[in-house]
C-alpha positions as CSV (number, residue, x, y, z in Angstrom):
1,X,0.0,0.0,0.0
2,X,2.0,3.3,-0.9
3,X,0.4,6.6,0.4
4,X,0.5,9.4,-2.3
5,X,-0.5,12.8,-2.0
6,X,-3.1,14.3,-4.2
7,X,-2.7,17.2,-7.0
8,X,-4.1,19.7,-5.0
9,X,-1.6,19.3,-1.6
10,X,1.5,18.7,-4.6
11,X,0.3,21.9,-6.1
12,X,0.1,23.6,-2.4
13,X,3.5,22.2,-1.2
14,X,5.2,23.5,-4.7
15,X,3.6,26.7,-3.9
16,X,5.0,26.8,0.1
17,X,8.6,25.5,-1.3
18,X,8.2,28.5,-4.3
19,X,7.8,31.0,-1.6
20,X,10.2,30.1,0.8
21,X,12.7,30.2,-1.7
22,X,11.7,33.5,-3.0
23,X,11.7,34.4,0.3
24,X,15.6,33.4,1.1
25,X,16.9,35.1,-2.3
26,X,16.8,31.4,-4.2
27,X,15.8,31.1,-8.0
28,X,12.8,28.4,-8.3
29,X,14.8,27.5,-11.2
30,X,18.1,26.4,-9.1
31,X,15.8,23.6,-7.3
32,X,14.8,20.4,-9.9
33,X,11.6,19.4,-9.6
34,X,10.7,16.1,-7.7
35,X,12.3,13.0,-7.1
36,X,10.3,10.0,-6.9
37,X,11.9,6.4,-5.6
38,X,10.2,3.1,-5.9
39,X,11.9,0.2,-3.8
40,X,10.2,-2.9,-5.7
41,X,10.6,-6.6,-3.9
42,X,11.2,-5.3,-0.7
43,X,11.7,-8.7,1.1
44,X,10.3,-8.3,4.1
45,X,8.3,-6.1,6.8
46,X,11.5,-6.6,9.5
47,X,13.3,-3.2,10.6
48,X,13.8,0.0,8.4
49,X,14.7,0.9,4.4
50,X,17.4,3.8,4.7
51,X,17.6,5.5,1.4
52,X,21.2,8.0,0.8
53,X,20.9,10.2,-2.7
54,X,23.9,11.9,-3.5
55,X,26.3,13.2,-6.4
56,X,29.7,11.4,-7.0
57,X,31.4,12.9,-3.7
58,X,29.0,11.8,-1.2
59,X,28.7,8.4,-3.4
60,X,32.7,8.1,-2.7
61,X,32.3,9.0,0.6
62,X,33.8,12.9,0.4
63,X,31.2,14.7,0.7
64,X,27.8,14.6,3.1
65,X,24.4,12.5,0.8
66,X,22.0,15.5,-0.4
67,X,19.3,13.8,1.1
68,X,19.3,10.6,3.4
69,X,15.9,9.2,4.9
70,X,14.8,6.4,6.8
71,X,11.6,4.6,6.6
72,X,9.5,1.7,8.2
73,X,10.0,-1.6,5.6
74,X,6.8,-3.3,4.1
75,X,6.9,-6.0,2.0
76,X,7.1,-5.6,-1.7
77,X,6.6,-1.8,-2.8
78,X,7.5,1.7,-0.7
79,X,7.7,4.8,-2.6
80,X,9.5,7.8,-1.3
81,X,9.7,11.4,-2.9
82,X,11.3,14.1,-2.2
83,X,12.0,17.9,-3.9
84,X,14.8,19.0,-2.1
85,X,17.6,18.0,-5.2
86,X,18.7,21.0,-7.8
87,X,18.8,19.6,-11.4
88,X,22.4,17.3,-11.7
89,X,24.0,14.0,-11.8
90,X,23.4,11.7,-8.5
91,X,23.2,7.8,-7.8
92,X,20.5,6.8,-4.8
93,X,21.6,3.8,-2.6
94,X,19.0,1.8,-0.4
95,X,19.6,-0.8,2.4
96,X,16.5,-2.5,4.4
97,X,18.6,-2.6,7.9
98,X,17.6,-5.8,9.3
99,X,19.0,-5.7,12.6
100,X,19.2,-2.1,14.0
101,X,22.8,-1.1,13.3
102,X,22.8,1.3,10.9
103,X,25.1,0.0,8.6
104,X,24.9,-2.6,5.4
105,X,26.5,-5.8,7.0
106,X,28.8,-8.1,4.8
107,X,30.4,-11.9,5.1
108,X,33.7,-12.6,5.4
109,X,34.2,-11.2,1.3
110,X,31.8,-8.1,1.4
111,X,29.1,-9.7,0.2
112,X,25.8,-7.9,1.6
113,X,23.8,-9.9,4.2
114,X,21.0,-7.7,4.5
115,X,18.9,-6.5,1.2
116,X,20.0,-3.3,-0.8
117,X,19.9,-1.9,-4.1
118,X,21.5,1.3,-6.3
119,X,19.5,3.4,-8.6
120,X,19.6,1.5,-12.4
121,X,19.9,-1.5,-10.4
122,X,23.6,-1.5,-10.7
123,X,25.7,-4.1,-9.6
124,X,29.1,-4.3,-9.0
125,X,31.8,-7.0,-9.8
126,X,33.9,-7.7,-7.1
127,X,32.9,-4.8,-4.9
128,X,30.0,-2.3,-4.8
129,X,28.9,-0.5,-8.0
130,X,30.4,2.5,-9.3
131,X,29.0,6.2,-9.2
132,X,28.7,6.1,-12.7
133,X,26.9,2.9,-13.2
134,X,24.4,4.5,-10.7
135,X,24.3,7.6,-12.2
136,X,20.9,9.2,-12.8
137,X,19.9,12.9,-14.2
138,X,17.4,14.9,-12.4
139,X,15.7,17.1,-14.7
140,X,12.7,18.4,-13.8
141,X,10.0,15.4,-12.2
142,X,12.1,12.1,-12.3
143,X,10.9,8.5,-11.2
144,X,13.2,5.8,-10.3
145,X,12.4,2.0,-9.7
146,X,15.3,0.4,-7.5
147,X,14.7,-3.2,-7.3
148,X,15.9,-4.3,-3.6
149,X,18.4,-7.5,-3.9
150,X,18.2,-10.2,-1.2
């Protein structure tokens, strides 16, 4: 069951988020439009899905993800939006964290024990998938699916 708003609260909050930004000196134009994330095959109902979106710093690990949320998992599809991304280049990461921690846990050789998944379902080979095989373009309204590996 995914909870969406309807056109007339998206047409309110694009209003709000227009005026605040006029209001703080900030083109409408310099913010994208909105980002929306489906995580398909989502296992299980157990613990929380933590999504990170970033460009190719914060993918790499210099540079603080753009926009990081957590939210409660539910088996098979969760949607989560989000217009708080200027118009660029990122890659979007997701992990359901099974046991509490925080953090994507591995085996012995990195493999992950707990589902994820990268935007364009990248994979990598012999280690985690690159920035640029996750690389996505917002411009303007964008919709990802991320299918969530086991």
């Amino acid at each position: 069951m995914t909870t969406r708003l309807g056109p007339e609260h998206l047409r309110c909050a694009r209003f709000v988020r227009t005026a605040l930004l006029a209001a703080l000196g900030i083109s409408p134009a310099a913010v994208g439009g909105t980002l929306t994330v489906t995580m398909t095959d989502v296992p299980s109902a157990t613990g929380e899905l933590m999504i990170s979106i970033g460009d190719e710093a914060a993918f790499n690990g210099t540079a603080p993800y753009a926009v990081r949320a957590i939210l409660p998992a539910r088996v098979g599809t969760v949607t989560f939006s989000t217009d708080a991304l200027p118009d660029g280049s990122y890659a979007a990461r997701i992990m359901q964290d099974l046991n509490g921690n925080g953090e994507l846990d591995s085996n012995f050789v990195g493999m992950p024990k707990e589902p994820w998944g990268m935007s364009n379902n990248a994979r990598g080979n012999f280690g985690p998938p690159t920035f640029e095989d996750a690389r996505f373009e917002l411009t303007g309204d964008t919709t990802l699916a991320i299918q969530v590996r086991k």
